[in-house]
C-alpha positions as CSV (number, residue, x, y, z in Angstrom):
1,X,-27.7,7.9,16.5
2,X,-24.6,6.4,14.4
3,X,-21.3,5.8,15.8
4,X,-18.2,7.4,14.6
5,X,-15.8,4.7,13.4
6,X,-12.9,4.9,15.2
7,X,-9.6,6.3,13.5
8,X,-6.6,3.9,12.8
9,X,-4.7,6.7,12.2
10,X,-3.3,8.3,8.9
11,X,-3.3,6.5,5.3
12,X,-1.5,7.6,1.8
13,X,-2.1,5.5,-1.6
14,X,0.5,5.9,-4.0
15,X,-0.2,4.5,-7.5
16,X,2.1,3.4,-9.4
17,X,1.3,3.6,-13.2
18,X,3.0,5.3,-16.1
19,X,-0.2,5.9,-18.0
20,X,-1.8,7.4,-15.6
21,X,1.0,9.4,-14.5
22,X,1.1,10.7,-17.7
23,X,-2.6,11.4,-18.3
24,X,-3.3,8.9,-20.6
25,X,-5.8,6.9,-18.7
26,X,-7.6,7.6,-15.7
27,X,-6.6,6.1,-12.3
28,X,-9.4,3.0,-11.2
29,X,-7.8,1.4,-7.9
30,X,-7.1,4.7,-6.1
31,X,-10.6,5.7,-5.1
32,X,-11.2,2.4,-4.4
33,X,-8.7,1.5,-2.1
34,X,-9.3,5.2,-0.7
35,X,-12.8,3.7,0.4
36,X,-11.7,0.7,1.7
37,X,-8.9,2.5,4.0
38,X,-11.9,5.0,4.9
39,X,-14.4,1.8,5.8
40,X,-11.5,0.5,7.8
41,X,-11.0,3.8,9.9
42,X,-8.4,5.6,8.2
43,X,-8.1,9.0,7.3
44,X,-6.9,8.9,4.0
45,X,-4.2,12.0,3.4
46,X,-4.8,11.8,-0.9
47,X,-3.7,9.3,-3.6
48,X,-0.4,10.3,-5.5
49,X,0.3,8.9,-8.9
50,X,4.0,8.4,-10.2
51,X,5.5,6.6,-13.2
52,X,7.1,3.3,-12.5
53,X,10.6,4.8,-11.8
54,X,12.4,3.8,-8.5
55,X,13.4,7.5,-7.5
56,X,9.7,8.8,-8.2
57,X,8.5,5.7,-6.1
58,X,11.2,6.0,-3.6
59,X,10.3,9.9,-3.1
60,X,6.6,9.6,-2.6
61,X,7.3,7.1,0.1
62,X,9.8,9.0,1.8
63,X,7.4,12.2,1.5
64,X,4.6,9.8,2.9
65,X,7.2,8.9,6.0
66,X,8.2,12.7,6.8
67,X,4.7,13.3,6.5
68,X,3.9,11.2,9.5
69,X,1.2,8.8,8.0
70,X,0.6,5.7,10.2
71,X,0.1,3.6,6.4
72,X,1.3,4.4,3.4
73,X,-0.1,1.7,0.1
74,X,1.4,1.4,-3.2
75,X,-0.2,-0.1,-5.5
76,X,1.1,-1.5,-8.8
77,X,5.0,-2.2,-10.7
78,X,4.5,-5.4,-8.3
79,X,4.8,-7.7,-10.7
80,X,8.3,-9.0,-13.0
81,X,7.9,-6.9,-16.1
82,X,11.6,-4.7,-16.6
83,X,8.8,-1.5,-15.7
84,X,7.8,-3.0,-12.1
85,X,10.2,-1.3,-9.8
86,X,7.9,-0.8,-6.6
87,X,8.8,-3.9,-4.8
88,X,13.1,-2.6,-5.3
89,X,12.1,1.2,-4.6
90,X,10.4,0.0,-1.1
91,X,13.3,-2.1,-0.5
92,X,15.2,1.4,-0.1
93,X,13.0,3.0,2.3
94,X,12.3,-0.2,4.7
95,X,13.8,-0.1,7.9
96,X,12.4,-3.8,8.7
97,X,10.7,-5.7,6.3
98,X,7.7,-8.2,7.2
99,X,7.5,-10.7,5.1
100,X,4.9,-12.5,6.7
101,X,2.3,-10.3,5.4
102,X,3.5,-9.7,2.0
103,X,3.5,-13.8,1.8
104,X,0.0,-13.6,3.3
105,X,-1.0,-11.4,0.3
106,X,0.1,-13.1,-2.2
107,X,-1.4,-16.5,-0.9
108,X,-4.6,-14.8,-0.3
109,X,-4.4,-13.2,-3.9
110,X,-3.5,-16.3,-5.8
111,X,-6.2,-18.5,-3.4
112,X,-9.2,-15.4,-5.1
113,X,-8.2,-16.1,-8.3
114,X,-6.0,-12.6,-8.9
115,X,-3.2,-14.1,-10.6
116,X,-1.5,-10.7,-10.4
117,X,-1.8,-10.9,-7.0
118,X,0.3,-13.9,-6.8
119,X,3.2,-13.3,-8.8
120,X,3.9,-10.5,-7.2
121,X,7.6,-9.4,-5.7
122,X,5.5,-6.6,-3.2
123,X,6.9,-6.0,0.2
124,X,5.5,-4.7,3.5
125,X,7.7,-2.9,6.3
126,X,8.6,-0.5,8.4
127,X,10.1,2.6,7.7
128,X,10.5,5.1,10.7
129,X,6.7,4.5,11.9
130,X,5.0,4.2,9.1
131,X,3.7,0.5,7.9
132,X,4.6,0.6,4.1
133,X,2.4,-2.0,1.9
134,X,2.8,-3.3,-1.7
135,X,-0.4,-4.1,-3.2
136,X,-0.7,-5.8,-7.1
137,X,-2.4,-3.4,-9.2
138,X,-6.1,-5.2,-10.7
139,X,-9.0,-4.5,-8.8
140,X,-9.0,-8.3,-7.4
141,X,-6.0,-7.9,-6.1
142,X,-6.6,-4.4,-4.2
143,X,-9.8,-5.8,-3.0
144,X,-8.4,-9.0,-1.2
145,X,-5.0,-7.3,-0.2
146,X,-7.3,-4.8,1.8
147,X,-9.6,-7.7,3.4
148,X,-6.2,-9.6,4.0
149,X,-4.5,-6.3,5.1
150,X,-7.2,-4.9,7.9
151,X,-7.2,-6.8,10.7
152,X,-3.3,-6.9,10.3
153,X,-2.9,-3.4,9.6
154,X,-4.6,-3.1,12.9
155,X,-2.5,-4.8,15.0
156,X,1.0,-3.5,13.3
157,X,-0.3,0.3,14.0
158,X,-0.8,-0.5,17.7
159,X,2.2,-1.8,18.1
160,X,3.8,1.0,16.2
161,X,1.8,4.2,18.1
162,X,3.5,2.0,21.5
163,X,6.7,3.4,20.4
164,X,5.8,6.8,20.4
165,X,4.1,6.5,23.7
């Protein structure tokens, strides 16, 4: 008899890409980071793709905090092009940042060799109750920001469902 993972709680990837937004390519690191929330006990909600415009980021999280997800992951526009806006739109919507996981990120990132990973400007915070994450857009990246990510994810949701206790 297999045991049912346990649910974390709620999950929302928003990807943040202008050629996929527009149709022009198809989307690679939203199923895949849809997995890895599934495999760490999430219930993922969808993915939502929007062009690399600060009110189009800024209105897909707000949607994901009204919406009551426990974790809500961006990922791409991390990085310093003029085009990378993620890390200013989340800036908007925090309520507290946490800096110690964003750093933890992009140390772990740089350390696997995603150089993407490591130049990034991503934040991670909390708006209303719902842990907001920047992730760097290449596979590498999504795959250590998630290994990086769940046990701390973990912990941040706890304390987080505490307050509405």
């Amino acid at each position: 008899m297999e045991m049912a993972t346990p649910q974390l709680g709620r999950a929302l990837v928003v990807i943040v890409d202008d050629r996929v937004s527009h149709g022009e390519t198809q989307d690679r690191t939203g199923p895949l980071v849809a997995e890895l929330l599934e495999e760490a006990g999430f219930v993922v909600d969808g993915a939502v793709t929007v062009p690399g415009e600060a009110v189009a980021i800024r209105n897909a999280l707000n949607t994901a905090v009204i919406g009551g997800v426990d974790l809500v992951i961006t990922v791409g526009g991390t990085g310093v092009s003029p085009r990378d806006v993620t890390a200013d739109a989340t800036a908007g919507v925090l309520d507290r940042p946490i800096p110690g996981i964003a750093e933890a990120l992009r140390a772990s990132g740089l350390a696997a060799g995603a150089v993407d990973a490591g130049l990034s400007r991503g934040l991670v915070g909390i708006s209303g109750s719902t842990l907001v994450v920047n992730l760097a857009s290449s596979r590498a990246a999504v795959r250590d920001g998630m290994a990086t990510l769940s046990p701390l994810v973990t912990h941040v949701i706890s304390e987080l469902s505490r307050l509405d206790a």
